[in-house]
C-alpha positions in Angstrom: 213.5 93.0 71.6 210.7 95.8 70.4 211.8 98.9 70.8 209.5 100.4 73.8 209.3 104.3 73.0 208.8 106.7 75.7 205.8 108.7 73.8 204.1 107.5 70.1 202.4 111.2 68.7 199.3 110.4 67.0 198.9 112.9 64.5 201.6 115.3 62.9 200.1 118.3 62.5 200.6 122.1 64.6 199.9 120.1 68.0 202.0 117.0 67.3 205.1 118.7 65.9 205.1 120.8 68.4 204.8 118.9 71.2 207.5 116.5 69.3 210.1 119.6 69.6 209.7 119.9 73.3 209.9 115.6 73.7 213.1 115.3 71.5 214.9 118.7 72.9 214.0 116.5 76.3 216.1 113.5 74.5 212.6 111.2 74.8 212.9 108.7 72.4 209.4 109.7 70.5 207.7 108.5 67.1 205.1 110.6 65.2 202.9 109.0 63.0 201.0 110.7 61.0 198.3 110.6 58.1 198.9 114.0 56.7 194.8 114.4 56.9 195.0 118.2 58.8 192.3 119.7 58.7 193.6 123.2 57.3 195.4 121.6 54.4 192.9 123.3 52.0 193.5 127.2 53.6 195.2 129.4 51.5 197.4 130.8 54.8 197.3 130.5 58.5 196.2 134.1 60.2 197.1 135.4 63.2 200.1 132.8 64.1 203.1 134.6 65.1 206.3 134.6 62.7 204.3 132.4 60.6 201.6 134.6 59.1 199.8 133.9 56.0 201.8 131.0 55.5 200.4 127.8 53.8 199.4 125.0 56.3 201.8 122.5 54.4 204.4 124.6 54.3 204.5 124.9 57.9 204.2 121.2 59.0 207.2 120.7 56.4 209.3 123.6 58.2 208.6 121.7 61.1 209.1 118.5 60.4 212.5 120.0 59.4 213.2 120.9 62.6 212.6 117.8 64.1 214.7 115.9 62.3 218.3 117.5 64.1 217.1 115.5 67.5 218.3 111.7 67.3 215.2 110.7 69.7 212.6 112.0 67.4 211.9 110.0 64.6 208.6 110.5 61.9 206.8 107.8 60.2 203.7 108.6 57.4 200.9 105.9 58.3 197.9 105.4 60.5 196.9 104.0 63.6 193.9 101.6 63.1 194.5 100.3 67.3 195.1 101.3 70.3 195.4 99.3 74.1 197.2 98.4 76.7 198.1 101.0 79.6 200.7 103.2 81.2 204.3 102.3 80.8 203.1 99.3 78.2 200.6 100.7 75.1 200.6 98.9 72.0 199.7 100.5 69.0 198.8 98.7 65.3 199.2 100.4 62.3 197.2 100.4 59.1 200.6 98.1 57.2 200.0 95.8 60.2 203.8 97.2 62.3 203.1 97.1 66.2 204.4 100.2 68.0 205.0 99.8 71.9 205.0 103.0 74.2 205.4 104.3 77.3 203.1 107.3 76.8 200.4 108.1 74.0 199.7 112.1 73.2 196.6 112.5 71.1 197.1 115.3 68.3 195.0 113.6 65.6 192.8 117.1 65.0 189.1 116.5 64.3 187.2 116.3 60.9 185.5 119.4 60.1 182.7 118.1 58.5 180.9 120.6 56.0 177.5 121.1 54.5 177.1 119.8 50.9 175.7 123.0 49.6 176.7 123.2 45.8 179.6 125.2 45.4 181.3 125.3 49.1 183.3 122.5 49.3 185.5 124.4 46.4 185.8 127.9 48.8 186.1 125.8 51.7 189.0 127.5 53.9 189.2 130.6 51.6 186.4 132.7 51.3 184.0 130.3 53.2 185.6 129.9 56.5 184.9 128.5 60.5 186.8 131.1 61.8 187.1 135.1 62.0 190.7 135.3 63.8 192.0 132.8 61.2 190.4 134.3 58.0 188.4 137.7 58.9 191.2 139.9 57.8 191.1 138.7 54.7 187.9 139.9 53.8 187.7 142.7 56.0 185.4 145.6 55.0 183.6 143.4 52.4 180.4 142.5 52.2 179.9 139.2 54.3 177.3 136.2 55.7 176.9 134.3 58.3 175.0 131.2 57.7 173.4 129.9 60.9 170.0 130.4 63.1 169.3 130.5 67.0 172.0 131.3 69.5 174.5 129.8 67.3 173.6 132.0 64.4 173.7 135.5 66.3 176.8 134.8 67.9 178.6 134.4 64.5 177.1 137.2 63.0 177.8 139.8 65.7 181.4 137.9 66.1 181.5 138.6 62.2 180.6 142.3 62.5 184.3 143.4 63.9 185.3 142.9 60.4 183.0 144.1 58.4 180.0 147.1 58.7 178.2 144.6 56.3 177.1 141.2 57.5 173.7 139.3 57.0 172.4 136.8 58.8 171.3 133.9 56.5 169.3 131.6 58.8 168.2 129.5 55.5 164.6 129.0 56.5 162.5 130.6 59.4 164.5 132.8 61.8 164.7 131.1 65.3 165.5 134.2 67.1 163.7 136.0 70.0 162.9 139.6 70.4 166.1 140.0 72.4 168.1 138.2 69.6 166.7 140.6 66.8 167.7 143.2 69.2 171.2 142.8 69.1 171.8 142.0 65.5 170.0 145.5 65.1 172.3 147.1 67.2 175.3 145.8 65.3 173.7 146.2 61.8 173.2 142.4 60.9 170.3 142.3 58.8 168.5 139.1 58.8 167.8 136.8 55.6 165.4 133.9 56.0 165.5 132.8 52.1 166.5 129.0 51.4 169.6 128.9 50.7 170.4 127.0 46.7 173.9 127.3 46.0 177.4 129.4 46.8 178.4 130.9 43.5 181.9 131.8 43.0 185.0 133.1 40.4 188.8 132.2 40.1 187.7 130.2 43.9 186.0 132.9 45.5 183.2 133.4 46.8 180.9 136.3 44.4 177.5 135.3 45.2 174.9 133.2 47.2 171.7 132.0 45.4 168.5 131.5 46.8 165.8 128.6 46.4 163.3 131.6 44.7 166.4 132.4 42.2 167.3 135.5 43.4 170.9 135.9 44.8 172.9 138.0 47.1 176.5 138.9 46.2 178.7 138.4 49.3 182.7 138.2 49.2 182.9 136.0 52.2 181.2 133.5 54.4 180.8 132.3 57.9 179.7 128.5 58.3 180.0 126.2 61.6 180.6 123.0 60.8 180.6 120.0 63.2 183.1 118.2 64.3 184.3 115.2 65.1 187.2 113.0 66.1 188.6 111.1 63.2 188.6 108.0 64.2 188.0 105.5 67.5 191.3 105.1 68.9 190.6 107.7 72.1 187.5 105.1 72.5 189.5 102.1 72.3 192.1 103.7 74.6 188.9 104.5 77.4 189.3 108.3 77.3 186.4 110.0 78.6 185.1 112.4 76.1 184.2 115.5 76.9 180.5 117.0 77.3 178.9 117.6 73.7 178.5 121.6 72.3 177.6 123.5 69.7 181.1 123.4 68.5 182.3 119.5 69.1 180.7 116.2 69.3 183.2 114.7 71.2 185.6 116.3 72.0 188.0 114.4 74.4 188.0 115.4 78.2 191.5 117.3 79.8 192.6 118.4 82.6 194.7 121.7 83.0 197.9 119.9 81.9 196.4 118.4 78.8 196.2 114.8 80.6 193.1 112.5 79.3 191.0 110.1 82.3 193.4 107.3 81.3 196.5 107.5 83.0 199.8 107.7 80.2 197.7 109.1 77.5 197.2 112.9 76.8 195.3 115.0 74.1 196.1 118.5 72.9 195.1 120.4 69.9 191.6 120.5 67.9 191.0 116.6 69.3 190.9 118.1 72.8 188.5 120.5 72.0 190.6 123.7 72.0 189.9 126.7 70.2 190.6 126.0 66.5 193.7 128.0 65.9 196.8 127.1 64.8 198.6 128.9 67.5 196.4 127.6 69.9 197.6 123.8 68.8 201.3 124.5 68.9 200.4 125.8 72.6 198.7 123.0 74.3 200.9 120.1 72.2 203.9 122.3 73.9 202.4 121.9 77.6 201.4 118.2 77.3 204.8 117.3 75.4 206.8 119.0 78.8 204.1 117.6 81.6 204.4 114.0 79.7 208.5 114.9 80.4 208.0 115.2 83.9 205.7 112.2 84.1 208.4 109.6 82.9 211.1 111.3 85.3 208.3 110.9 88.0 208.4 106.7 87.0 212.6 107.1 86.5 213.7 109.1 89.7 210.6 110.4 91.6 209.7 113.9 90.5 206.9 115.1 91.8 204.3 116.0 89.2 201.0 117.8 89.9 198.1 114.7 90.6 
């Protein structure tokens, strides 16, 4: 007979290994498969993530997968999902090698793909000196001369987000300035001067950034920069599955819709992490994978015995 697991992890990164701690500590007999695709494999450290800072991103998924391995109900297997069905109680997954997978309970921690302009020279500064995010990567260029490359709302919010770490940040919209008198206003205020040149190329030594060049050749030396790319999930299982997505933003194409408790609209299947549309931190991964892992343990004690859990 198949084994029927009580939750299959989709994704092994912050938000899957975590959650898998609080499932096997719970004694749930739980798989996590994983691709090894997470997004902040090319980061030099992870900021701000207490106990853990400026630690490489592989070296913490290997800590962790350490860890998991002293609870006889967890078990980890490298490979990909390629199908998802079925419902509460009785999901069926299919992996890429063809192996079926049954479950009682899916959790979503699959991240999302950060995908990137293909501006000459950033895809090798990519999670170093050209970052997404300040709290992850601001202190380590702090007090340098900085960018933000953006335009409109989107644009001014990074650059005044920018300005906490620095006293030196330019706006490079790469073209016209969309920005309104009110806009122009506030980068004023914070000392963000505004470049409208075409941006060519990011210029860089020993992998980082040095300078960026301009369509007109002229360049501007900057130590680090602020992008925003878009995301999106990394693949269709959440579609085969039903889950409703989430209402589109600047940030996330499709995020997938939660409730408080990290639950998706299909009953048995939960999300947490970057693919639920949670601020991109580390920290903030290893949170909600621990909240959906111990409301998806109350949920199978609710089928076993009865426990009330909250609708």
């Amino acid at each position: 007979m198949t084994k029927i697991w009580d939750c299959v992890i989709i994704g092994g990164g912050a938000a899957g290994l975590s959650a898998a701690l609080v499932l096997g500590r719970a004694r749930r007999d739980t798989l996590v498969i994983d691709a090894g695709e997470q997004s902040n494999l090319p980061a030099h450290g992870i900021g701000g993530l207490l106990g853990h800072d400026g630690r490489s991103p592989a070296e913490l998924y290997e800590i962790g997968r350490r860890e998991i391995e002293k609870y006889p109900a967890l078990s980890f297997r490298r490979g990909r999902v390629v199908a998802a069905g079925g419902s509460v109680g009785e999901f069926e997954l299919e992996l890429e090698d063809g192996t079926v997978e049954r479950s009682k309970r899916i959790l979503l921690t699959t991240g999302m793909e950060y995908r990137i302009d293909d501006l000459p020279g950033m895809a090798e500064l990519w999670g170093g000196s050209v970052f997404h995010c300040p709290f992850c990567h601001g202190w380590e260029v702090e007090g340098r001369p900085l960018a933000v490359r953006g335009n409109g709302e989107r644009g001014v919010h990074g650059a005044l987000l920018l300005s906490g770490w620095s006293e030196d940040v330019i706006l490079l919209t790469d073209g016209p300035a969309e920005l309104d008198d009110e806009q122009r206003e506030k980068l004023w205020k914070a000392g963000v001067a505004v470049d409208e040149r075409s941006i060519a190329a990011l210029e860089s030594e020993r992998g980082c950034l040095t300078a960026i060049s301009f369509g007109d050749g002229s360049r501007l030396e900057r130590s680090g920069l602020l992008v925003a790319p878009a995301l999106h999930q990394r693949n269709d299982l959440a579609e085969q599955l039903g889950v409703e997505p989430a209402e589109p933003n600047p940030l996330t194409a499709d995020a997938l819709k939660t409730d408080g408790f990290h639950r998706t609209s299909v009953p048995g299947v939960s999300a947490a992490g970057d693919a639920a549309g949670q601020m991109q931190q580390v920290a903030v991964a290893i949170a909600t994978g621990s909240v959906a892992a111990a409301v998806m343990v109350q949920s199978l004690l609710s089928d076993e015995f009865g426990l009330p859990v909250p609708a």
